[in-house]
C-alpha positions as CSV (number, residue, x, y, z in Angstrom):
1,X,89.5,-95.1,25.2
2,X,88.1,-92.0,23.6
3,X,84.8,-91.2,21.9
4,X,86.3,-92.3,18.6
5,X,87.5,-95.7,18.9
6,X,87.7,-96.4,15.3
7,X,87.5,-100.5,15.2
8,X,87.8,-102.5,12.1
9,X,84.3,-104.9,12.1
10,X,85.1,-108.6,13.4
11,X,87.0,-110.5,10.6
12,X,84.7,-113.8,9.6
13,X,86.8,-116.7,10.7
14,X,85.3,-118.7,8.2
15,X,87.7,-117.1,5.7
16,X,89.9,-118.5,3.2
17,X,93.5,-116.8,1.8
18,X,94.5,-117.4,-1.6
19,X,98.0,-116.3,-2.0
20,X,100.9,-117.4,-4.4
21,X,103.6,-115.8,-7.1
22,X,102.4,-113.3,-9.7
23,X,100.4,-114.9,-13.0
24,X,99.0,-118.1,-11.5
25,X,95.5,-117.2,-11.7
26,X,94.6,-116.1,-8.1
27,X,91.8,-113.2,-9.2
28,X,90.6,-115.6,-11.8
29,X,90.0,-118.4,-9.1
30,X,88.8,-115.5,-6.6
31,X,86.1,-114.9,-9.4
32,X,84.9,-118.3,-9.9
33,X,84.9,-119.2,-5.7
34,X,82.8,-116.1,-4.9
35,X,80.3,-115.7,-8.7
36,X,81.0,-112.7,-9.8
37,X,83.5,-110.7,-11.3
38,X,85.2,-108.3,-8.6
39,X,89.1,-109.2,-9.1
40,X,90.6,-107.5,-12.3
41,X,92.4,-110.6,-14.0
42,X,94.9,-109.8,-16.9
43,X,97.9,-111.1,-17.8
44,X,100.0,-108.6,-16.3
45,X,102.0,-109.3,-13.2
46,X,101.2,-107.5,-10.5
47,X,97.7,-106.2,-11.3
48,X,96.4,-107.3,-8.0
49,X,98.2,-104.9,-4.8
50,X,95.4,-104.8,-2.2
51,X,93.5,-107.7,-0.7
52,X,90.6,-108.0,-1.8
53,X,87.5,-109.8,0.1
54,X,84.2,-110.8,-0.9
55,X,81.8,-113.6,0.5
56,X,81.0,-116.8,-1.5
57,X,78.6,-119.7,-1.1
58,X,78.7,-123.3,-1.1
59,X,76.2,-125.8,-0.6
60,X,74.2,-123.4,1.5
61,X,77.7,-122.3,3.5
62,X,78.5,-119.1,3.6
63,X,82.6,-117.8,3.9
64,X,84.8,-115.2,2.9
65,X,87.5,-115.2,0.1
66,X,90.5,-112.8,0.3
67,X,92.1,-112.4,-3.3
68,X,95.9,-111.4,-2.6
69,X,98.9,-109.7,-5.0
70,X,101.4,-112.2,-6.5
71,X,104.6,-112.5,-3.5
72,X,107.9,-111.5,-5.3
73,X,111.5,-111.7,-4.0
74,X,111.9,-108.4,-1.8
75,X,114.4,-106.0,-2.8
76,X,118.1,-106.6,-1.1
77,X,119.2,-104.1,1.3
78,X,121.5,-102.5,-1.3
79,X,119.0,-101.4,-3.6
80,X,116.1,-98.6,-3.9
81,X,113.2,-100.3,-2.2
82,X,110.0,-100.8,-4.2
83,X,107.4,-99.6,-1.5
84,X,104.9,-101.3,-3.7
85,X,106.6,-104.5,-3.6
86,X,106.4,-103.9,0.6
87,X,103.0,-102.9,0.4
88,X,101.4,-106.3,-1.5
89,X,103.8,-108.3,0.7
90,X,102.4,-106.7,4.0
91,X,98.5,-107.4,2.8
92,X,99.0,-110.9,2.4
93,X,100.9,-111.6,5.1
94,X,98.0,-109.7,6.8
95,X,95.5,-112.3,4.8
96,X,97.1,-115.0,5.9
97,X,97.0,-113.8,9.6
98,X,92.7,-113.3,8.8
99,X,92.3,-116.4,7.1
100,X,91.8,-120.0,8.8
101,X,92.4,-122.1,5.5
102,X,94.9,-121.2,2.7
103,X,95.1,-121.9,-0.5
104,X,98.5,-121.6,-2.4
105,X,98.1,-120.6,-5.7
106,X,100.4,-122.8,-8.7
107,X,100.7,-122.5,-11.9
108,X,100.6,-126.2,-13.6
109,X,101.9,-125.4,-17.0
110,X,104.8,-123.7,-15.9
111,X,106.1,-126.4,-13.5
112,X,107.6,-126.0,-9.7
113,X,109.2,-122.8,-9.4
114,X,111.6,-121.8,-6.7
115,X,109.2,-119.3,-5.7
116,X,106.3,-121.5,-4.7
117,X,108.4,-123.4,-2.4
118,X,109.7,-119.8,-0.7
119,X,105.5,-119.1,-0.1
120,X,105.0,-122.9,0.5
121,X,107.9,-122.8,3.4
122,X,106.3,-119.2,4.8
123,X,103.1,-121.1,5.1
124,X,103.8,-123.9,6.8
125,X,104.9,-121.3,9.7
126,X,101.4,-120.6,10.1
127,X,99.5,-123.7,11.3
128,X,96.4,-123.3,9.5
129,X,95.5,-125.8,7.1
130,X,97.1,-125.3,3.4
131,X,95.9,-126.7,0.3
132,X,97.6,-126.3,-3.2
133,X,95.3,-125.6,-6.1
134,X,97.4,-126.3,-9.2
135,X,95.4,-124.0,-11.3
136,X,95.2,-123.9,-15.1
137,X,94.8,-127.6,-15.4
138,X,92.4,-127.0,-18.3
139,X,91.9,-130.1,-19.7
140,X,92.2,-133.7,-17.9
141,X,95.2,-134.4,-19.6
142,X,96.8,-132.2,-17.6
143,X,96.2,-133.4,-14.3
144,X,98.4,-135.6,-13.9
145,X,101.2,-132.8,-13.6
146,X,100.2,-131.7,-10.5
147,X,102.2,-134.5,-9.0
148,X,104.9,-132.8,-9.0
149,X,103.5,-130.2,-6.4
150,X,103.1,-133.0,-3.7
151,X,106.9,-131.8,-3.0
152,X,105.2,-128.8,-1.7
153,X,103.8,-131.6,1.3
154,X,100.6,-130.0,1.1
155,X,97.1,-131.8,-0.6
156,X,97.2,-130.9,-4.3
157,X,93.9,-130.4,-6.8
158,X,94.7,-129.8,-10.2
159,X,91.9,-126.9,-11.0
160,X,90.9,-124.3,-14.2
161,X,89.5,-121.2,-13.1
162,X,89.0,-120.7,-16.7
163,X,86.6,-123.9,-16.8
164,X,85.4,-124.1,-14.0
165,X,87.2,-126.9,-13.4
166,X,88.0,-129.2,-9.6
167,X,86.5,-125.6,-7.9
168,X,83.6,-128.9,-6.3
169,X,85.8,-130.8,-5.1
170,X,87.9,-127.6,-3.2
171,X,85.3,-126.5,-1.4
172,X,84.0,-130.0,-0.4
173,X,87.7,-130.1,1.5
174,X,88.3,-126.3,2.9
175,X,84.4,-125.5,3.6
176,X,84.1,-128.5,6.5
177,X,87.3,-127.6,8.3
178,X,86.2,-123.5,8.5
179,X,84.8,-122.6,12.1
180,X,81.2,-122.5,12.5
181,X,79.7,-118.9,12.6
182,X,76.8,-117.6,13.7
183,X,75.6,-114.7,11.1
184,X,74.8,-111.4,12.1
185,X,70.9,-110.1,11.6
186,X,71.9,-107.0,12.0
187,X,70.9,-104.3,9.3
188,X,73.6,-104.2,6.7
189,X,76.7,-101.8,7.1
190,X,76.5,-98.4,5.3
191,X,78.5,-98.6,1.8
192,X,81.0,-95.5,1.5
193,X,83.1,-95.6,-1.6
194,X,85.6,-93.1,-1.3
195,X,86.7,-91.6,-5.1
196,X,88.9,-88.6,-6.5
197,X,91.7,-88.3,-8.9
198,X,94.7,-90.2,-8.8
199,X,96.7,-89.6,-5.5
200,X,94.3,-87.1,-3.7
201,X,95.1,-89.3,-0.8
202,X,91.8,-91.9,-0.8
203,X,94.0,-95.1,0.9
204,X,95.6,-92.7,3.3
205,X,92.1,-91.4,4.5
206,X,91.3,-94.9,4.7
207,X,94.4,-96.2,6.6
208,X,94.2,-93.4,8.9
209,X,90.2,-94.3,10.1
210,X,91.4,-97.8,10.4
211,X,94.6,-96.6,12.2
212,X,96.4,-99.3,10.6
213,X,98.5,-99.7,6.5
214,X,95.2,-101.4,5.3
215,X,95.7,-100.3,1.7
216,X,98.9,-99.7,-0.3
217,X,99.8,-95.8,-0.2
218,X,102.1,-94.6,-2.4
219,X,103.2,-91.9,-4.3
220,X,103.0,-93.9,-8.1
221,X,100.2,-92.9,-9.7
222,X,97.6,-95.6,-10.1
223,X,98.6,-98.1,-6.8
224,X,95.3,-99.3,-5.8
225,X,93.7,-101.1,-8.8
226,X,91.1,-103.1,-7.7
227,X,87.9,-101.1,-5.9
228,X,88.5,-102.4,-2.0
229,X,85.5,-103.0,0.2
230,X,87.1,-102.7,3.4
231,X,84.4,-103.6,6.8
232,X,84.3,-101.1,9.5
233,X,83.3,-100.1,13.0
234,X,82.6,-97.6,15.2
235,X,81.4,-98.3,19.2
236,X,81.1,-101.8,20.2
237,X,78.0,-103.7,20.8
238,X,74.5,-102.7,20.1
239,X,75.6,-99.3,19.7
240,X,78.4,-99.8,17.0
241,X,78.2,-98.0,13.5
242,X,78.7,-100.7,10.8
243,X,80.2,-99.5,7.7
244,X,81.7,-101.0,4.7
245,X,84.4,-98.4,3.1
246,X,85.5,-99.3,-0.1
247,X,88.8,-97.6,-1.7
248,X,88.5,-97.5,-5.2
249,X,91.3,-96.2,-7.8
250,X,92.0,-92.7,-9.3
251,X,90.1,-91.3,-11.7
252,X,91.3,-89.9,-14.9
253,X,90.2,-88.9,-18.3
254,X,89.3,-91.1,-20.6
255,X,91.4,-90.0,-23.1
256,X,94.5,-90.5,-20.6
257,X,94.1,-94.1,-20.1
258,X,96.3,-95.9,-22.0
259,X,95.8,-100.2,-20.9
260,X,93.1,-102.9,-20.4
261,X,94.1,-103.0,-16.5
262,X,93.3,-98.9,-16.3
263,X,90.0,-99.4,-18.0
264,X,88.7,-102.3,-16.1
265,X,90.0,-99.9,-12.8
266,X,87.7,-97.6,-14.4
267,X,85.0,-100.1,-14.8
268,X,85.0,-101.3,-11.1
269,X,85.2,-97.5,-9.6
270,X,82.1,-96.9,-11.5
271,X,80.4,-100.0,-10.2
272,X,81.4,-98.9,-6.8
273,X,79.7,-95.3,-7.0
274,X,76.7,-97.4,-8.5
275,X,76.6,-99.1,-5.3
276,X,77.6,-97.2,-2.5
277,X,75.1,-95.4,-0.5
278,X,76.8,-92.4,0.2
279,X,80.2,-90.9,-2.4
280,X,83.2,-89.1,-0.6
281,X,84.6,-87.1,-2.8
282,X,87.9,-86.5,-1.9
283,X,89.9,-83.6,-3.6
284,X,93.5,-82.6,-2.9
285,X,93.0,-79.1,-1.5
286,X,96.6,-77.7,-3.0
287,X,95.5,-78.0,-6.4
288,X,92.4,-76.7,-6.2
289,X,89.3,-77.8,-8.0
290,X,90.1,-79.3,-11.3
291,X,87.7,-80.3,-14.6
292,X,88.2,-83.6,-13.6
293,X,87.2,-83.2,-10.4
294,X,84.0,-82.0,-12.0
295,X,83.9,-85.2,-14.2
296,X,83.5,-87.6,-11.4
297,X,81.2,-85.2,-9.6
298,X,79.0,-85.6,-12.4
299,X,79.6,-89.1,-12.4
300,X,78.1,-89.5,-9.0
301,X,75.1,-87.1,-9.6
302,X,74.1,-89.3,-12.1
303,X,74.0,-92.3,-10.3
304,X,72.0,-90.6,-7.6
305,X,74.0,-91.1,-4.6
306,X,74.4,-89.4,-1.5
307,X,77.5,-87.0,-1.5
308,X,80.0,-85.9,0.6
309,X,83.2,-83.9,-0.7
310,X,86.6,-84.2,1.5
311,X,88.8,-81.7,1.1
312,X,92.0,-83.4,1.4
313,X,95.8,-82.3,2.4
314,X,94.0,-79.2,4.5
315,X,96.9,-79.2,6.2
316,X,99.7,-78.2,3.8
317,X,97.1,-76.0,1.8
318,X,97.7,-73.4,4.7
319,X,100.9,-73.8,4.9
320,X,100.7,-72.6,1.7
321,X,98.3,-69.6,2.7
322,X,95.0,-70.8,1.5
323,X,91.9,-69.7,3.7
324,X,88.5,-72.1,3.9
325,X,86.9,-68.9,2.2
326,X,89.1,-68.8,-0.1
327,X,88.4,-72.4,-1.1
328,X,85.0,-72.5,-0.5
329,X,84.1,-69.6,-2.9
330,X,86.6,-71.7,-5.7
331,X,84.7,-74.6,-5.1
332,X,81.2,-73.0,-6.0
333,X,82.4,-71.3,-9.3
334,X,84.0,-74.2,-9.7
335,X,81.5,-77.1,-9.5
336,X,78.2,-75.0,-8.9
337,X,76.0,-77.9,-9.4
338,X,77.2,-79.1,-6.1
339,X,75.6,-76.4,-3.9
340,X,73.7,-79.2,-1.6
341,X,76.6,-81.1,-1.0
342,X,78.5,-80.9,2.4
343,X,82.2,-80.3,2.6
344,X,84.7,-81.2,4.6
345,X,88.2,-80.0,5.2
346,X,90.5,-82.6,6.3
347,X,94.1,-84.6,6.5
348,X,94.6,-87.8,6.2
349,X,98.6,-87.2,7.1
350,X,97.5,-85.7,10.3
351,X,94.3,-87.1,10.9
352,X,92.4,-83.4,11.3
353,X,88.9,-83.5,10.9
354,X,88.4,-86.8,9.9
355,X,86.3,-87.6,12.7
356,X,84.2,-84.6,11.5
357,X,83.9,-86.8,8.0
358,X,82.2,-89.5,9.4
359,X,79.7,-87.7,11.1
360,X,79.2,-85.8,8.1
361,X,79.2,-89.0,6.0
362,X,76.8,-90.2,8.9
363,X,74.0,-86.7,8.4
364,X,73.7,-87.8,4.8
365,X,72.8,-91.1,5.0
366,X,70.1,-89.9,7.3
367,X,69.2,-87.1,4.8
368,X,68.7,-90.4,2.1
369,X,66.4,-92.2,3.9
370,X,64.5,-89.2,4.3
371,X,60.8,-90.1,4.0
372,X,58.7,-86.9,2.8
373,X,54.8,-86.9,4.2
374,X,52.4,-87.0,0.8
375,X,50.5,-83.5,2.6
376,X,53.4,-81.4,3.9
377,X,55.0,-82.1,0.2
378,X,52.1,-80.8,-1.8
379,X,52.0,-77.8,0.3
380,X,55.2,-77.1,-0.7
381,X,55.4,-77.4,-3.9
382,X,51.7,-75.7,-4.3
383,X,53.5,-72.7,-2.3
384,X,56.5,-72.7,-4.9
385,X,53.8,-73.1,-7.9
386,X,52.4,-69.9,-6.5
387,X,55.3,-67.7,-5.5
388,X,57.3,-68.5,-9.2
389,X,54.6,-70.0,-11.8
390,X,56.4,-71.7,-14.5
391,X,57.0,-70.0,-18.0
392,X,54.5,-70.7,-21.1
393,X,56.1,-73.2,-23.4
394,X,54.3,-73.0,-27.0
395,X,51.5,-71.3,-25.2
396,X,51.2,-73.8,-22.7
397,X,52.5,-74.2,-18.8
398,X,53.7,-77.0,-17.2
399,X,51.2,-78.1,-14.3
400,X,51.2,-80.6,-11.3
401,X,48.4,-82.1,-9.7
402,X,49.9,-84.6,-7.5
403,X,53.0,-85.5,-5.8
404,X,54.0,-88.3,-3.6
405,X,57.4,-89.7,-2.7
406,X,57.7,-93.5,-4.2
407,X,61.1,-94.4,-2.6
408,X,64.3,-93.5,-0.7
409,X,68.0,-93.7,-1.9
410,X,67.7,-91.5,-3.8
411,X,64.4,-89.6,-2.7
412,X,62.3,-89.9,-5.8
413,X,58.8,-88.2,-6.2
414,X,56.4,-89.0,-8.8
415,X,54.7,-86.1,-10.0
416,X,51.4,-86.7,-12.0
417,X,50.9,-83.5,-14.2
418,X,49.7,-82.5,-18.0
419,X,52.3,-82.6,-20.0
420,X,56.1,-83.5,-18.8
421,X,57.6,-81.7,-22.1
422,X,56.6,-78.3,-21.2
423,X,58.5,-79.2,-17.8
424,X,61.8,-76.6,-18.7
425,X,65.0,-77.4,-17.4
426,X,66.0,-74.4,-15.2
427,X,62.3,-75.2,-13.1
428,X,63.2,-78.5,-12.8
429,X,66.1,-76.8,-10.7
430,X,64.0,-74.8,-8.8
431,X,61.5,-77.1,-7.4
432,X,64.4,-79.2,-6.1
433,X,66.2,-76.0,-4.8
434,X,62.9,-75.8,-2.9
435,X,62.4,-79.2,-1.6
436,X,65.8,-79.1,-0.2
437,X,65.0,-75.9,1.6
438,X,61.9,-77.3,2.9
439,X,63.3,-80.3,4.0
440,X,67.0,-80.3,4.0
441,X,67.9,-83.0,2.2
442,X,71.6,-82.2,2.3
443,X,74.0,-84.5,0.2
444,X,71.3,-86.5,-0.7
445,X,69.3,-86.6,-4.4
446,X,66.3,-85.9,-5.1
447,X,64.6,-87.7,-8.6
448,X,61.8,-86.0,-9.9
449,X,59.5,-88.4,-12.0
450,X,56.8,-86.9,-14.3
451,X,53.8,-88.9,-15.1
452,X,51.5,-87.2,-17.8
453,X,47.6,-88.2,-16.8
454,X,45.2,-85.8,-18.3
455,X,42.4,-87.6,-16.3
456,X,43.5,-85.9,-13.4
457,X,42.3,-82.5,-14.4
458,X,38.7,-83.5,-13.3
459,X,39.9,-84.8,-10.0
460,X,42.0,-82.1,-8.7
461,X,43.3,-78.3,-9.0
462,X,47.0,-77.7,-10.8
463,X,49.0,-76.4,-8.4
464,X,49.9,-73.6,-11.2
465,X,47.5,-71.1,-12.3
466,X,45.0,-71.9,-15.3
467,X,45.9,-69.5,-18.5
């Protein structure tokens, strides 16, 4: 085996599938099971495409939940197929291969369709446990409809994900019959959510570290939906790398997004930068960089994550006679704000230098953890106070007295000086063009907090010069 050996982290076996036709209600049931909002539910089919996976709790159990897209008749041989259609049927049947219990999905207003007993028959292949959750059962009245689901010869509940209805008595029957586990103490797995415009290639980096069609690539604008947190593994044993990558979908202008579904895609990809630890960027290296590129750059600046940028597609950019130089000295004028940030030039199609990513992804989430000693930091910026004093603002100048780092991810340092007003802009800039020589710091942000104490003037020297 080589030195990468690319793994995906151990699936839970105390993990539970929920898969069923389109429209019956399987993100809205995902939602309640695991407390939080993560599946986009609207009433269009086919909003779900990837499998999604997030970890609830019951009664002090712990187990995952894999949200699935809605199983439709596949094309017949004679027509175009609908690689999408291929794609959502390959994740579930990969969820139902991961799960041990599974929960078919009905819809009890609409009745038995044909299509539930085409998933009900494919499940019963499987030898796992199956229990039918006629969902939408809003109101007792209703309940006594799911009767008619027992043809299915699997246990029925009559549930409302809307209301929060039966979800009890569910888990009282799957959680029992999941394996026991013993949980893993070890630290938590490194959050990389990888973001760019639509099509710039983001599922195929991921499929390609996972060596396997783990998210749905294709060549429709806007296939992946739902932001996908995806575990991974490199090594084995103590040794492994743990991350957690999590696909999220393209990013456009605001102005260009035209449904509900696109803005709650929007709405999760944010949340995902929010709370990732360390941003690929991924750009598609035959366009260039674009101004909405620069949008979501800025995005992730301003949540103050650690950043990487992937220069996707490498591969047919020198086809096309493109040079690294070339790109490189684009990629300054074009995002200059994004001088500390490491890039990357890789393929997803071929898999060049994407080993190189990881390591790279790897350097900066050492760089945010960075802790900065209260002594050497002073020194440093004292020295920077000295060799460029800052400019009179209203007759005054901005002055430091103190600095000390107060937490990691991203770096912050509070700064106690006179007045944080007369602090300009542009030397806000320099003293974190410093720091970052001083101390590297590549990919990762650096917060500068002013705190204004005029006591301190008695106490200690400003590191800039007195007018």
């Amino acid at each position: 085996m080589d030195a990468f050996s690319p793994n995906s982290a151990p699936q839970v076996p105390r993990a539970v599938a929920l898969v069923g036709r389109p429209n019956v209600g399987k993100s809205a049931l995902f939602n309640r099971l695991v407390g939080r909002r993560l599946s986009i539910v609207h009433e269009e089919s086919g909003v779900t495409r990837d499998r999604v996976t997030a970890e609830a709790r019951w009664q002090g159990s712990r187990f995952e939940v894999i949200d699935t897209g809605g199983l439709q008749p596949l094309p017949q041989a004679t027509t175009t197929p609908d690689r999408i259609t291929e794609g959502i049927t390959q994740q579930v049947e990969t969820a139902i291969a991961e799960a041990a219990v599974i929960l078919l999905v009905v819809d009890i207003t609409a009745g038995l369709q044909s299509l539930d007993h085409a998933v009900a028959d494919r499940l019963r292949l499987t030898e796992r446990p199956v229990h039918v959750l006629a969902n939408k059962a809003d109101h007792a009245g209703l309940d006594s409809l799911s009767a008619d689901f027992a043809a299915l010869g699997f246990p029925v509940h009559p549930v409302s994900a809307l209301h929060n209805r039966g979800i009890a008595d569910v888990c009282q029957a799957v959680v029992p019959v999941l394996p026991q586990v013993v949980l893993d103490a070890a630290a938590p797995p490194l959050q990389v959510a990888i973001v760019g415009r639509p099509n710039v290639g983001k599922s195929s980096y991921i499929n390609r570290l996972l060596r396997s069609d783990r998210v749905i690539v294709s060549a429709v604008p806007g296939t992946t939906r739902d932001s996908i947190a995806i575990p991974f593994a490199i090594g084995h044993g103590p040794q492994a790398r743990a991350y957690t990558l999590i696909d999220t979908a393209g990013l456009r202008r605001k102005g260009k997004i035209k449904d509900t579904v696109e803005r709650f895609s929007l709405m999760r990809t944010e949340k995902s930068i929010a709370r990732a630890d360390v941003v690929l960027m991924l750009l598609d290296a035959r366009q260039g960089p674009t101004a909405m590129d620069k949008q979501i750059a800025a995005r992730v600046i301003e949540a103050r994550r650690g950043m990487v940028i992937g220069v996707n597609k490498w591969d047919l950019a020198q086809d096309g006679g493109v040079t690294q130089r070339a790109y490189t000295r684009a990629l300054a004028d074009a995002l200059p704000f994004l001088g500390f940030v490491p890039v990357v030039y890789l393929s997803a199609q071929s898999g060049y230098n994407v080993r190189c990513s990881i390591d790279v992804i790897d350097r900066v989430a050492a760089q945010i953890d960075t802790r900065l000693g209260t002594g050497v930091l002073n020194r440093v910026l004292q020295e920077a106070f000295a060799r460029r004093p800052p400019p009179l603002k209203g007759g005054r100048r901005f002055k430091c007295y103190y600095a000390t780092q107060v937490s990691t991810r991203p770096i912050s340092i509070r700064c106690f000086v006179n007045a944080p007003r007369l602090l300009p802009e542009p030397y806000r800039h320099y003293l974190v063009r410093v720091l970052r020589e001083a101390f590297g710091l590549e990919g990762a942000p650096i917060d500068l907090q002013l705190r204004g104490k005029p006591g301190l003037r008695a106490t200690g020297a400003a590191f800039s010069r007195n007018e």
